[in-house]
VOGU-3710 file (C-alpha; in Angstrom, 3 decimals, decimal comma):
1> xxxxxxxxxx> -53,848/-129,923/23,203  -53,602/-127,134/25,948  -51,127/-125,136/23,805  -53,400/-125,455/20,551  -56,304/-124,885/22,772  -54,991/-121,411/24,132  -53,380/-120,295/20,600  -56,837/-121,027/19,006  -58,607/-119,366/21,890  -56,819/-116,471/21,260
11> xxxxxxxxxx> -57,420/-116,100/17,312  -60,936/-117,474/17,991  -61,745/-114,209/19,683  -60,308/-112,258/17,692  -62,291/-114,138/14,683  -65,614/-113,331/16,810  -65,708/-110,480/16,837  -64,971/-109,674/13,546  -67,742/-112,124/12,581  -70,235/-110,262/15,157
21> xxxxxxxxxx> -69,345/-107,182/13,443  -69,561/-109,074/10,010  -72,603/-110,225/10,944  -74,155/-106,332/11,847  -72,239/-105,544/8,163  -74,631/-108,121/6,203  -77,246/-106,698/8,136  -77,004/-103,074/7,364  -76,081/-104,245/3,498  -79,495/-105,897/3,415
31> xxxxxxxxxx> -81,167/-102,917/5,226  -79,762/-100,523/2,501  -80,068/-101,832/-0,806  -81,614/-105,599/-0,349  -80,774/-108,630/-1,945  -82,861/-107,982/-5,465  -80,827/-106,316/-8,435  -78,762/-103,854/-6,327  -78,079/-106,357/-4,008  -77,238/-108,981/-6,928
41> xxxxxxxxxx> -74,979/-106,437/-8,457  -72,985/-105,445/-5,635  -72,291/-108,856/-4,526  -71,252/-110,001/-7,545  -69,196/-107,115/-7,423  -67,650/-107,614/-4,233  -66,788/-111,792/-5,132  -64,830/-111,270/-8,028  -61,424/-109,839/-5,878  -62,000/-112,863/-3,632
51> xxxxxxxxxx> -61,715/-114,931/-6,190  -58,806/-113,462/-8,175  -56,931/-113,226/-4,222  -57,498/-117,076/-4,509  -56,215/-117,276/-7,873  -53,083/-115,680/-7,046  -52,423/-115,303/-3,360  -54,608/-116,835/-0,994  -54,189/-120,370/-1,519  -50,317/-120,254/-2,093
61> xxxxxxxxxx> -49,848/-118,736/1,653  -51,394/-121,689/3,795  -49,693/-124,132/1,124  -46,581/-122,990/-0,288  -45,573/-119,671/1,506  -46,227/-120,435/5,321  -43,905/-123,617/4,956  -40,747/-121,361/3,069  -41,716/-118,830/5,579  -40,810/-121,616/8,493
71> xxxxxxxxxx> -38,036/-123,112/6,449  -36,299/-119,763/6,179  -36,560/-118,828/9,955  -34,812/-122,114/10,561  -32,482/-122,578/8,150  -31,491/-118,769/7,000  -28,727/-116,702/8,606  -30,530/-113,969/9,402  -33,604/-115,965/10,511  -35,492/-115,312/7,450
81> xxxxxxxxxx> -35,411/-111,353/7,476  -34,629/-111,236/4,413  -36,723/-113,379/2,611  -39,930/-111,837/4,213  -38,569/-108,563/2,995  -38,083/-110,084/-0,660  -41,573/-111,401/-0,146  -43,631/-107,911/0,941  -41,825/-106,749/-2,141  -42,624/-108,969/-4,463
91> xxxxxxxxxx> -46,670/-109,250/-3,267  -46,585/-104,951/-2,987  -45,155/-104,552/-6,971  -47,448/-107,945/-8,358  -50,754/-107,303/-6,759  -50,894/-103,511/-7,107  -50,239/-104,421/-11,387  -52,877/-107,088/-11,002  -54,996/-104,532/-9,674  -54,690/-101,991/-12,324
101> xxxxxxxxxx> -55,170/-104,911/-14,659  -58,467/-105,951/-13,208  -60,067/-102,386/-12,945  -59,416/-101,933/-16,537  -61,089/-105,644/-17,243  -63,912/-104,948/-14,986  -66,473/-105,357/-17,723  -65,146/-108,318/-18,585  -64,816/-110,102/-15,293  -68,778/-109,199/-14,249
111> xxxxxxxxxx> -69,524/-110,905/-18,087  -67,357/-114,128/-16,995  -68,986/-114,115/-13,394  -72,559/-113,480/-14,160  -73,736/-113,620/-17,793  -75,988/-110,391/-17,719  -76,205/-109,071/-20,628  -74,501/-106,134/-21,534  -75,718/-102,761/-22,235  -78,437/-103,749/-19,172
121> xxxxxxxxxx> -78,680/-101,725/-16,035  -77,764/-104,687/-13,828  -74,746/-105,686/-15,867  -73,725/-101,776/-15,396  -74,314/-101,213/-11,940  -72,005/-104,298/-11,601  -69,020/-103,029/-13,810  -69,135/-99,495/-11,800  -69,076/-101,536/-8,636  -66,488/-103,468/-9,660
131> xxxxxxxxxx> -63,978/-100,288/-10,903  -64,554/-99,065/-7,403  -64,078/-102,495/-5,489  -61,023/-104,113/-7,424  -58,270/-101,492/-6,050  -58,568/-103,117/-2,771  -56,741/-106,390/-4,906  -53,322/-104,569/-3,619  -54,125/-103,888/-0,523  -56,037/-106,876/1,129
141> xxxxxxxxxx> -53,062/-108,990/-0,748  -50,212/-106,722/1,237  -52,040/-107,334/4,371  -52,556/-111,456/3,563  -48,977/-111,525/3,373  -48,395/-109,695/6,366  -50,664/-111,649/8,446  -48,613/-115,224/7,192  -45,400/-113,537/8,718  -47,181/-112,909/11,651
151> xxxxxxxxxx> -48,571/-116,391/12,238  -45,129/-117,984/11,921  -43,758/-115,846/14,580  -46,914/-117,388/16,570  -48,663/-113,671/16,375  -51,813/-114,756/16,077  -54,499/-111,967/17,296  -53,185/-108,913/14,899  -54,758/-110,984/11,984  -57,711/-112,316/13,582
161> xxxxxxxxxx> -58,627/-108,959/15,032  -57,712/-106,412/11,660  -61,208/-107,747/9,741  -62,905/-106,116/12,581  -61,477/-102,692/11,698  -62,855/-103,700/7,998  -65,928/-104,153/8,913  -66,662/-101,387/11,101  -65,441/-99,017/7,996  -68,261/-100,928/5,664
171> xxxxxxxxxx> -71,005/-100,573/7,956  -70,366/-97,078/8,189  -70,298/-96,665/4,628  -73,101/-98,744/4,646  -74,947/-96,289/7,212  -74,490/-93,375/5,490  -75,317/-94,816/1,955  -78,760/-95,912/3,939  -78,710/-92,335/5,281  -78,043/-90,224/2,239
181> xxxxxxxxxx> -79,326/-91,904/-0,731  -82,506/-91,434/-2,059  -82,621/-94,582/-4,170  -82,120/-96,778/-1,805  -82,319/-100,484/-3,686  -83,972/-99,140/-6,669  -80,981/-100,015/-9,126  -82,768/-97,909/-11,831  -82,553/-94,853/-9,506  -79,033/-95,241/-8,238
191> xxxxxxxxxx> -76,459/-92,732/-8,593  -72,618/-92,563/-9,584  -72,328/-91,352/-6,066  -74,095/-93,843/-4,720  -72,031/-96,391/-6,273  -69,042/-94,323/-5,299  -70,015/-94,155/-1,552  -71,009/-98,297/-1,874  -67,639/-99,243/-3,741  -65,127/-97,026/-2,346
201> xxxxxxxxxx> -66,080/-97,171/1,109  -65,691/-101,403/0,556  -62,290/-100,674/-0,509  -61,102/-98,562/2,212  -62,480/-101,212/5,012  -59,485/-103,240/3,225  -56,982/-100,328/3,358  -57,321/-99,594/7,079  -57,411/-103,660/7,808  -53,820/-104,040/5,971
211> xxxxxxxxxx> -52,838/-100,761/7,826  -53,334/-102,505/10,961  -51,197/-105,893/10,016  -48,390/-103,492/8,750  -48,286/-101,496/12,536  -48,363/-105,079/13,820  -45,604/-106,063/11,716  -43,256/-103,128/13,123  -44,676/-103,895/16,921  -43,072/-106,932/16,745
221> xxxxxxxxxx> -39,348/-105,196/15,204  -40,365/-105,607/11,442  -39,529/-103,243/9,243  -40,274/-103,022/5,608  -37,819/-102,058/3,760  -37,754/-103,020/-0,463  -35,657/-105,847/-1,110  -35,049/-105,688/-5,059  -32,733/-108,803/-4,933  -35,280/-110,587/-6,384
231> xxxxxxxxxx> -33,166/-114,074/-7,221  -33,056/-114,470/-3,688  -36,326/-114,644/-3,429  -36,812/-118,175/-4,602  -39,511/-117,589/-7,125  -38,461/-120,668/-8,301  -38,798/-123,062/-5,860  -41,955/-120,906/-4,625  -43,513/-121,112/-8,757  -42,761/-124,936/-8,706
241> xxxxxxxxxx> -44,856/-125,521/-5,120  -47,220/-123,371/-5,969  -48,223/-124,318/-9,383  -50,292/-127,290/-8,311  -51,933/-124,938/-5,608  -52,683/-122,334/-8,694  -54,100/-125,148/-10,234  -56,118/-126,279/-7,220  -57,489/-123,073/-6,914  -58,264/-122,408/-10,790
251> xxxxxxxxxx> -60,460/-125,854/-10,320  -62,061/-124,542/-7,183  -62,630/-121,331/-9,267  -64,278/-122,916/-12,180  -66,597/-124,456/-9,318  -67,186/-121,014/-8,213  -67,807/-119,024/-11,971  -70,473/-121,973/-12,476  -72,182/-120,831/-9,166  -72,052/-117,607/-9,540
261> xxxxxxxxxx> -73,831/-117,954/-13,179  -76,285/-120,155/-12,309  -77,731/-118,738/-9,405  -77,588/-115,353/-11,359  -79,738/-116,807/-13,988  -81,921/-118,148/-11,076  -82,128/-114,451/-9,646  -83,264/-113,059/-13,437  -86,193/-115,985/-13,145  -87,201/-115,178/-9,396
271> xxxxxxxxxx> -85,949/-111,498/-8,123  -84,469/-112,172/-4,054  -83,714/-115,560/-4,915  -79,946/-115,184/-6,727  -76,562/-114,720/-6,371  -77,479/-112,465/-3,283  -79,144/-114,658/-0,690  -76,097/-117,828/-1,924  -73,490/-115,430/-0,801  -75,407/-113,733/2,264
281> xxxxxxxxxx> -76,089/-118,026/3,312  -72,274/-118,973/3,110  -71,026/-116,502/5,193  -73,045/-117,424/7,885  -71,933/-120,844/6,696  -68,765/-120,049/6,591  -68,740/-118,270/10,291  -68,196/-121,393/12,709  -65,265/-122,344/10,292  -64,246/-118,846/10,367
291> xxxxxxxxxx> -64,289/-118,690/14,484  -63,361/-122,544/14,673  -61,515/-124,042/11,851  -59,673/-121,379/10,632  -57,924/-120,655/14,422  -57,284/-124,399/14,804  -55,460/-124,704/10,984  -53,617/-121,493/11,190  -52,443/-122,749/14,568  -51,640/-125,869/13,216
301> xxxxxxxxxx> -49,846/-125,730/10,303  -46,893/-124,132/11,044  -46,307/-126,661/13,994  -47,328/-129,142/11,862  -44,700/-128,250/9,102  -41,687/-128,122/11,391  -42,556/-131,612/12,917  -42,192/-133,049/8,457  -38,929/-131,080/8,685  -37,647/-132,970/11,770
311> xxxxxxxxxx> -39,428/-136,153/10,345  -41,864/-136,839/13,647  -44,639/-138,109/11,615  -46,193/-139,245/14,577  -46,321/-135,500/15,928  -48,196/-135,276/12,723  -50,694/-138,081/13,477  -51,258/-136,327/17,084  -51,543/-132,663/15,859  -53,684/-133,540/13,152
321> xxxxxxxxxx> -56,401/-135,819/15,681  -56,099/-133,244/18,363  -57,344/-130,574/15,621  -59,819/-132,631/14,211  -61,190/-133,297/17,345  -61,342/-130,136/18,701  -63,096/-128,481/15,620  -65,738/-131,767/15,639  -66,588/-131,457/19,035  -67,810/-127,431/18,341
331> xxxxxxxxxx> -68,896/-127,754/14,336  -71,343/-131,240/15,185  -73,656/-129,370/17,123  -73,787/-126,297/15,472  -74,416/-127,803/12,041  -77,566/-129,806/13,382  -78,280/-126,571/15,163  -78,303/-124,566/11,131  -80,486/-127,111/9,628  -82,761/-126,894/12,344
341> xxxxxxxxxx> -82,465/-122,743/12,830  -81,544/-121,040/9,410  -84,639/-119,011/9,307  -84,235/-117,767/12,800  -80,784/-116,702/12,195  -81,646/-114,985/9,384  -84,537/-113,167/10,178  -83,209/-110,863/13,006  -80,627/-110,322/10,315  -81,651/-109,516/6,855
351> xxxxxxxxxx> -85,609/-109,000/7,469  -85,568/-105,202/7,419  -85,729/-101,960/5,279  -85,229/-103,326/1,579  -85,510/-107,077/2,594  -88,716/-108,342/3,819  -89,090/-111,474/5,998  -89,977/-113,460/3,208  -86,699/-112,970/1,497  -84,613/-113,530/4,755
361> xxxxxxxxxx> -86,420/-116,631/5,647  -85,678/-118,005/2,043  -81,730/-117,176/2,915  -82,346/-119,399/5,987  -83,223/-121,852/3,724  -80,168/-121,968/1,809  -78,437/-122,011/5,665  -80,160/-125,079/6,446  -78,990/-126,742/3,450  -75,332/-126,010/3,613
371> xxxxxxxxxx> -75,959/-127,029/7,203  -75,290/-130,488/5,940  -71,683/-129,721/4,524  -70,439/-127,840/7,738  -68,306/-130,611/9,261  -67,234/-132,423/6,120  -65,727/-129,425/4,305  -64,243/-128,549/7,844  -62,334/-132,056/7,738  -62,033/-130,963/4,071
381> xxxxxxxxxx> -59,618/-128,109/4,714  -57,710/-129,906/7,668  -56,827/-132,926/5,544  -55,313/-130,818/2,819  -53,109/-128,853/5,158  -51,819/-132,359/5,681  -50,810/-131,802/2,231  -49,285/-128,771/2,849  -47,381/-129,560/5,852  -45,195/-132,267/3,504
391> xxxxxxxxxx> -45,290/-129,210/0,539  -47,338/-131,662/-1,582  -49,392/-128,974/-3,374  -50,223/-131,638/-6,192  -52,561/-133,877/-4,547  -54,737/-131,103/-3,645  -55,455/-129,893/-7,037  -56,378/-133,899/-7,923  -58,477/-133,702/-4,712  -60,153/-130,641/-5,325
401> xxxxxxxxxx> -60,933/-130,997/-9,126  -62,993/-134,644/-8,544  -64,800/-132,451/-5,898  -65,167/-129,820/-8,159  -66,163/-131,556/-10,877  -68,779/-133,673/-8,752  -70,287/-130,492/-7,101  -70,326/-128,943/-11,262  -72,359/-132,092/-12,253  -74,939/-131,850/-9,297
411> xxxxxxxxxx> -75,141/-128,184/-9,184  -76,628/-128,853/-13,010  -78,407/-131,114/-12,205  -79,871/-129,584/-9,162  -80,381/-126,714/-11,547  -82,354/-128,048/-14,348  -84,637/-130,359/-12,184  -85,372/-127,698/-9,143  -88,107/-124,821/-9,912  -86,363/-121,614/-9,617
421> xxxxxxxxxx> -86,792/-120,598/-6,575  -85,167/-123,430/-5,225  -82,336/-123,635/-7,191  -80,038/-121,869/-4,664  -81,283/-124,548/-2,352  -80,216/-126,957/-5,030  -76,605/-125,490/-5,098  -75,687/-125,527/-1,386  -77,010/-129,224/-1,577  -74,593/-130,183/-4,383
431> xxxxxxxxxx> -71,927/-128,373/-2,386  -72,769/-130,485/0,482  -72,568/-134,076/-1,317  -69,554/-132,578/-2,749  -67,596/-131,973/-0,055  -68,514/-134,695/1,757  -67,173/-137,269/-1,162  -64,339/-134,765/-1,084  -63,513/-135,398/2,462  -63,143/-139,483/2,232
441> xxxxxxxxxx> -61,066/-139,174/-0,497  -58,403/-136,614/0,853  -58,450/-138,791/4,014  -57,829/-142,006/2,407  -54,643/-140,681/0,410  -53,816/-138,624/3,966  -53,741/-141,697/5,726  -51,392/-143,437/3,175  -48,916/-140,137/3,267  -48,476/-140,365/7,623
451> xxxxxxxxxx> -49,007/-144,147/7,863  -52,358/-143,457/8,768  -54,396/-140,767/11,274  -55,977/-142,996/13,484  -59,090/-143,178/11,641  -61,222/-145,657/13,900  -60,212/-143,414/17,311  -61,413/-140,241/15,570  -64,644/-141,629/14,265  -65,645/-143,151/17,255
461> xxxxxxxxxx> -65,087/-139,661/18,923  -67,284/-138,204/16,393  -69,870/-140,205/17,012  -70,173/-139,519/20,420  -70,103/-135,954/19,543  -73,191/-136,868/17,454  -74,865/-138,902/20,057  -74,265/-135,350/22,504  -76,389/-133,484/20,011  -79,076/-135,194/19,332
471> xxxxxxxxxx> -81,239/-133,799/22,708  -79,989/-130,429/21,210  -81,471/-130,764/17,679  -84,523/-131,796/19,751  -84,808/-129,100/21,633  -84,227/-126,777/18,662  -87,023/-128,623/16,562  -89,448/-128,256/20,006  -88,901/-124,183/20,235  -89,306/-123,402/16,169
481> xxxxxxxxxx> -92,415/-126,085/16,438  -93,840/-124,298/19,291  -93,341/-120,595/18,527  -94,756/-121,207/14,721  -97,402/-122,934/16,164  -98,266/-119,829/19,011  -97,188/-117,232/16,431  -98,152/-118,460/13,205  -94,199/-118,001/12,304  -91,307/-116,215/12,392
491> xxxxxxxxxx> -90,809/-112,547/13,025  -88,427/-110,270/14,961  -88,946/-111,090/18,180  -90,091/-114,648/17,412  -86,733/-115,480/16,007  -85,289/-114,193/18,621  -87,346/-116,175/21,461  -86,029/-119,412/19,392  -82,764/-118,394/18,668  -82,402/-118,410/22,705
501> xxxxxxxxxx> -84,112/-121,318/23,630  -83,068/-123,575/21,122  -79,892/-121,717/20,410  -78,576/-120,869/23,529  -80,089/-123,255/25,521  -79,270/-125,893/23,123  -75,752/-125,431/23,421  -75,615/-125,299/26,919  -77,525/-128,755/27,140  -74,918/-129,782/24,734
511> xxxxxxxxxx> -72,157/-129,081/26,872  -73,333/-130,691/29,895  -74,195/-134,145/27,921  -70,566/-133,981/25,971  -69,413/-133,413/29,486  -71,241/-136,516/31,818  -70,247/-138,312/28,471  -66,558/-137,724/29,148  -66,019/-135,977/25,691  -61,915/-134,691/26,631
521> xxxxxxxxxx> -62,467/-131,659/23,732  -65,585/-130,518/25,289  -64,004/-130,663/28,819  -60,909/-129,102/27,823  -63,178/-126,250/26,238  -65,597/-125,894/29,486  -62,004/-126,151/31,878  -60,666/-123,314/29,776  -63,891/-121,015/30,191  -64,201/-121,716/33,629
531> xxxxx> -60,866/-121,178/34,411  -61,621/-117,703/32,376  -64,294/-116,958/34,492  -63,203/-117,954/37,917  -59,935/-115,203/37,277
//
């Protein structure tokens, strides 16, 4: 526990900050060109290399490539030098062609993703956007690899701490965009150069962050040099892992060309209430994974896969409780704490220059909702690196296609019976149940894989976890009740006022229950920053 504790301390710092500075991004996107058409078209924009990096990258390194990665070291002569340098190669010559590919299909891709109709200024913004924002394919794929070689050799901060670099390039682009232009989030006004500035600037955030995993590479002796001896490689073995996690991710990806169409269609009906405020809601979603989940997993796994190597399933069993633990006892309270305070995140946020307060509390809105799928899609991605850790990439893909298909069927649903406006509330609901159905499903066939994880134990720790956060949801609820009630809602300064109170506050009286209740993760974490703070 210590030594997970202190690796994920580490990365969770790193992961901080970049989502502080993420956070100030968001905000200076919504201060310069809103979360109407502009907004619409840039973020539809900006998703599509995400979701082509899952396609082909992303999703393969946590479940096929960190593993060979580990095997190699181990079993390899030369403790897998080589191989990493076959790897970089391979990655460098297959995602700069896929990028060159994707430019030149850029009209198609925004027609597959959002269904505006060509020849319209939207649908045109979005293709320009999209020629400017798809080079970055190469580079954030160079740098993903990079980062996995890192994290086996238990060099964790280098690739928690590059985004931050990323984002401070955006928001400067951003700044001067808000600065210079004169159109500002009037999509009809908006210039070449403005989408220039917007597009290129996105993709050289990406350059400089695989820039800085490359110097971190040679800090540590690494030095790329092209390997062309590609049958060395072990394409192979790596295509015949990976092509149930291709398929896992083309499911997830069908999921995600569904959502991104729909709650297009419901921005057409109801401008400010598309495809902008869904993706502005799961990144702020996404951020206590991001700081949390994400520093415990890529901390795990690799331990994780060389205990399946040596066959200590029971090291298994431990690493996996002590993770899920950990993340719980940090992820329980701050879901309650979303449902109860989307607005007031998002206020301070996104309520300024082209977005007005009404469009950033409807964002919180959508944050209260996916509120509800915080700790079961956290459990989500910890059971399938489970998976992983045996290089079982098939049961995933069965895993994530009933979720996918049950979150497809309620997002429809959700859809056709919800007014418009709501319908982006409707999707992060179906996301939610989704997940959650998701989550006792990948445990049950888990359990069966490692002769089970100790199910009752873990449960029985979450509910305590639970139990710890009720007085916090309660204090929450008391500070939005009261300041609406003084105010007559939320504002600035408002948010702000209940952001600390039932925010901070609320945390803090969270931590001293989960500690008088004897919760070990919670003490662990309040030992570690008091030790901090005592040095």
């Amino acid at each position: 526990m210590s030594r997970m504790l202190r690796a994920s301390a580490v990365m969770a710092a790193g992961t901080m900050v970049s989502r502080v500075t993420g956070f100030v991004r968001t905000m200076v996107l919504a201060y310069a060109i809103g979360t109407a058409a502009l907004g619409d078209a840039y973020n539809a924009a900006y998703a599509i290399p995400y979701s082509i990096l899952d396609l082909l990258l992303l999703g393969v390194l946590s479940s096929v490539v960190v593993p060979m990665i580990v095997r190699a070291q181990q079993h390899d002569p030369d403790g897998g030098r080589g191989y990493e340098q076959r790897l970089l190669t391979v990655a460098t010559l297959a995602l700069t062609a896929v990028a060159v590919l994707a430019v030149l299909a850029a009209p198609l891709l925004i027609d597959l993703y959002t269904g505006w109709a060509p020849g319209s200024r939207k649908y045109e913004v979005g293709v320009m956007l999209a020629r400017f924002i798809l080079p970055q394919l190469a580079f954030f794929g160079i740098g993903a690899v990079a980062g996995a070689i890192l994290n086996t050799r238990d060099r964790f901060g280098a690739p928690m701490w590059a985004p931050v670099i990323n984002n401070l390039v955006v928001i400067c682009v951003f700044v001067m965009y808000a600065l210079a232009s004169q159109a500002r989030d009037d999509i009809g006004a908006v210039t070449t150069g403005d989408l220039a500035l917007l597009g290129l600037g996105t993709t050289a955030g990406i350059v400089a962050q695989a820039a800085v995993l490359i110097v971190a590479l040679r800090r540590i002796g690494f030095s790329f040099r092209p390997r062309f001896d590609l049958r060395n490689a072990r394409l192979g073995e790596m295509g015949k892992a990976g092509v149930w996690t291709i398929g896992y991710v083309i499911v997830t990806q069908l999921g995600f060309l569904l959502t991104t169409n729909l709650s297009s269609s419901a921005g057409d009906a109801v401008p400010g209430h598309g495809i902008s405020p869904y993706t502005l809601a799961f990144q702020l979603f996404q951020l206590p994974y991001g700081v949390i989940g994400v520093s415990v997993i890529t901390a795990m796994l690799p331990r994780m896969s060389r205990a399946v190597s040596e066959g200590r399933l029971g090291e298994v069993r431990e690493e996996f409780g002590s993770s899920v633990r950990l993340i719980c006892a940090l992820m329980v309270p701050v879901s309650l704490l979303l449902m109860v305070l989307g607005p007031a995140i998002t206020v301070p946020i996104y309520g300024h220059g082209a977005n007005s307060v009404a469009d950033a509390v409807y964002i919180g809105n959508v944050l209260q909702v996916y509120g509800l799928a915080l700790v079961p899609f956290s459990v989500f991605q910890l059971l399938l690196r489970v998976f992983y850790s045996f290089g079982d990439t098939r049961t995933p893909v069965y895993v994530g296609a009933g979720t996918t298909a049950v979150n497809a069927g309620l997002m429809v649903l959700f859809y056709v019976l919800l007014p418009a406006r709501y319908a982006v509330m409707g999707l992060a609901l179906a996301y939610a149940i989704a997940y959650g159905i998701g989550a006792v499903l990948a445990w049950w066939l888990a359990a069966r894989r490692v002769h089970g994880l100790d199910g009752w134990s873990i449960g029985m720790s979450m509910t305590r976890m639970y139990l710890a956060s009720l007085p916090t949801a309660v204090l929450a609820l008391a500070a939005v009740w009261a300041v609406t009630q003084a105010f007559g809602g939320l504002g600035f300064v408002t948010s702000l006022i209940v952001l600390a109170v039932g925010g901070g506050l609320g945390l803090l009286l969270y931590l001293g229950v989960a500690h008088r209740m004897r919760i070990p993760e919670v003490n662990s974490i309040v030992g570690m920053v008091a030790r901090r703070v005592g040095r």
